[in-house]
C-alpha positions as CSV (number, residue, x, y, z in Angstrom):
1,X,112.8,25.1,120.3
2,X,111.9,27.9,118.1
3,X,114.3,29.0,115.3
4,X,114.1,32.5,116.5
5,X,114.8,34.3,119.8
6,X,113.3,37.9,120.2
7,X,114.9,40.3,122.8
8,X,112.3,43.4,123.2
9,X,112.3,46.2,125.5
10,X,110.7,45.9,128.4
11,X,108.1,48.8,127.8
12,X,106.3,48.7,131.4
13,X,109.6,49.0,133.3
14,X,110.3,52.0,131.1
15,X,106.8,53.9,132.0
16,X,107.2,53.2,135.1
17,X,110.6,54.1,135.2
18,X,109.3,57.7,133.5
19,X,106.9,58.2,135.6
20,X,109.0,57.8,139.0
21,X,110.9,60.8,137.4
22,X,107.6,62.3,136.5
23,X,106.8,62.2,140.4
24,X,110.4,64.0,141.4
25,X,109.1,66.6,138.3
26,X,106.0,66.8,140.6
27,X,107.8,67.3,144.2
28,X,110.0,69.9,142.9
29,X,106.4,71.7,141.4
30,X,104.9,71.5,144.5
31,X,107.9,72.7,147.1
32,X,108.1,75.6,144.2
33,X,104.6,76.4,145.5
34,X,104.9,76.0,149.0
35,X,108.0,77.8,149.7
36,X,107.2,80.6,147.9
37,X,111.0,82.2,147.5
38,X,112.9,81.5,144.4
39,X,110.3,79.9,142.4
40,X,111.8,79.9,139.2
41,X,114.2,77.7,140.7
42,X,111.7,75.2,141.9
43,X,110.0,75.7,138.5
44,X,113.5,74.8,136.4
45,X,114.1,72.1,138.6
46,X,110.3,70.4,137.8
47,X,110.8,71.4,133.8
48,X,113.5,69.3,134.0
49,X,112.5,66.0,135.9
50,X,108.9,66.4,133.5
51,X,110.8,66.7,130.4
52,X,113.4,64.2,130.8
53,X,110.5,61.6,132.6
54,X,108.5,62.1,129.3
55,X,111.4,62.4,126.6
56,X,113.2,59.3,127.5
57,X,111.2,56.5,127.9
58,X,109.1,58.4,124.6
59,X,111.9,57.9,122.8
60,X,113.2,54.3,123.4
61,X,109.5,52.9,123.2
62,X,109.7,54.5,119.4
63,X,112.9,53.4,119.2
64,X,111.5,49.7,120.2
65,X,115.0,48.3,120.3
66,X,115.2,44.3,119.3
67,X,118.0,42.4,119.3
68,X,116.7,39.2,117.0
69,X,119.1,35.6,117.3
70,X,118.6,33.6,114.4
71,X,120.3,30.7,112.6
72,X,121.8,33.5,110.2
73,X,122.9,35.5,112.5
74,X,123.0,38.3,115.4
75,X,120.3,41.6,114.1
76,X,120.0,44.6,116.5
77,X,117.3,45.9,114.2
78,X,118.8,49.4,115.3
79,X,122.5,48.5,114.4
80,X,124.4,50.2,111.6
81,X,126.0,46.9,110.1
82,X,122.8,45.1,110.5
83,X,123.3,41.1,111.0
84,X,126.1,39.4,112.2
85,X,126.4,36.0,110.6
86,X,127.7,33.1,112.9
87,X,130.5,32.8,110.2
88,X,132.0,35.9,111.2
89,X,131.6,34.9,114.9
90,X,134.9,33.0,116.0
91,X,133.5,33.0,119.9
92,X,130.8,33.9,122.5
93,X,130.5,33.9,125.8
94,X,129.1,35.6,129.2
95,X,130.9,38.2,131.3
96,X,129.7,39.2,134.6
97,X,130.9,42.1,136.1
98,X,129.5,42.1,140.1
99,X,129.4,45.7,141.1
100,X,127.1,47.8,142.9
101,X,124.5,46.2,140.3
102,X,125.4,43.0,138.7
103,X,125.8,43.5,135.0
104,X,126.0,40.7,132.3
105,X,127.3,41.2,128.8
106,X,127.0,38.6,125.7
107,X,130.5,39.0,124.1
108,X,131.3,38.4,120.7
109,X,134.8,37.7,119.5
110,X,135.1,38.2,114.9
111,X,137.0,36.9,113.1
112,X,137.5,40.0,111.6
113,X,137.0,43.0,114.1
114,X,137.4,45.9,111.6
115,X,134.6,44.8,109.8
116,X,132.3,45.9,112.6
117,X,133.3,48.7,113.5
118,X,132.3,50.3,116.9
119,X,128.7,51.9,117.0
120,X,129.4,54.9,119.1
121,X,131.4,58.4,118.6
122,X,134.6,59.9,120.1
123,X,132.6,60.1,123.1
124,X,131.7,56.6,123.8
125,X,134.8,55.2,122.9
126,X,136.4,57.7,125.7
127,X,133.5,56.1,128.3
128,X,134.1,52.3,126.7
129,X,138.1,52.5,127.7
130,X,137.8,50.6,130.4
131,X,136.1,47.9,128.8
132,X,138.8,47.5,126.3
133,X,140.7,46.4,129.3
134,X,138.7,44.0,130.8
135,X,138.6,41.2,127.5
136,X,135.1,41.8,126.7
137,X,136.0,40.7,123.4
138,X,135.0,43.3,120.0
139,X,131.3,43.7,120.7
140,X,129.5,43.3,123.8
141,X,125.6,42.6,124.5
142,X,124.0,43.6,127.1
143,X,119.7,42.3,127.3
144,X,119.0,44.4,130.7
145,X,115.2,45.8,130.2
146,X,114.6,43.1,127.8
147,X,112.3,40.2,127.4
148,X,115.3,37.8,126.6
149,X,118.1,37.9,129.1
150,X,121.7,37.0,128.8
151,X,121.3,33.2,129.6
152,X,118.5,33.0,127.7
153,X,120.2,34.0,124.6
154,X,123.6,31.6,125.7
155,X,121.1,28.7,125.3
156,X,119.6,29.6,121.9
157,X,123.3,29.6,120.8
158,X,124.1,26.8,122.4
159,X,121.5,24.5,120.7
160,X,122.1,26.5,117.2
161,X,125.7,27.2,117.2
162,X,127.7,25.5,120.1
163,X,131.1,25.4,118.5
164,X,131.3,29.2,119.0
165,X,130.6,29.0,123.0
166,X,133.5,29.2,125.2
167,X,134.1,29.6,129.1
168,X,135.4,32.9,130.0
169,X,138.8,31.6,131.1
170,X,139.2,30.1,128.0
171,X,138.7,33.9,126.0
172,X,142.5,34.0,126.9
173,X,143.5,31.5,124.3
174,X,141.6,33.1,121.5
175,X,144.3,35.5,120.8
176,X,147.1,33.2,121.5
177,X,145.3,30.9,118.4
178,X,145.9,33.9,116.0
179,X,149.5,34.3,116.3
């Protein structure tokens, strides 16, 4: 056991991600061509699919996103408030939400909420409603794309700080211990 877990981005998903949208940039180029009428709509329609296939991955590569575990601590190296210590930490656990796609979040419970405040504008507050309603706790994780996954992380914690772990039917009680 290392005293450090490392969640990267997955950089070849992202390229190859990129360049499937590269290809769609590259059918719409092509049926531009062939049909011959409306071209500039063809043309747009390719602009697009090259620029946003070459823009985004681009920019989260650069961004290299890397969410470090520590025994100080929680650091999204890209995070306003920088490291969480575990002694602000009051509880973690794992939520799955089973959709279309199965998502897993590592959610964090503080001590004191208001000092972390949410990362994201007006905006993403507006998209993150619902998951005020589903007991995510005050900051979720998510390690989809990354080297480390959910689990993965859940057992660092365990063997570092297992005190904070708790089922998710048990998240229920955390709020009921503050009153």
């Amino acid at each position: 056991m290392t005293g450090r877990l490392e969640a990267k981005v997955k950089k070849g998903k992202l390229l190859a991600l990129g360049l499937t949208i590269n290809l769609f940039g590259a059918l719409f180029l092509w049926a531009g061509i062939a049909i011959g009428e409306e071209p500039w709509l063809f043309f747009g329609g390719a602009l697009f699919f090259l620029l946003i296939g070459t823009v985004c991955p681009a920019l989260a590569i650069a961004k290299n996103t890397t969410i470090v575990f520590d025994r100080y601590g929680i650091d999204g190296k890209n995070w306003k408030h920088g490291v969480i210590p575990w002694s602000d930490i009051k509880a973690v656990w794992i939520f799955e939400l089973n959709m279309k796609i199965q998502q897993t979040f590592l959610c964090l419970k503080f001590k004191n909420p208001n000092k972390y405040p949410p990362q994201y504008g007006k905006l993403g507050r507006l998209l993150r409603y619902p998951e005020q309603h589903m007991d995510l706790g005050d900051f979720q994780i998510r390690l989809d794309s990354m080297t480390a996954n959910v689990y993965d992380a859940y057992m660092f914690i365990q063997q570092l700080q297992d005190d904070k772990l708790i089922d998710v039917e048990m998240r229920s009680t955390l709020d009921d211990e503050e009153e």
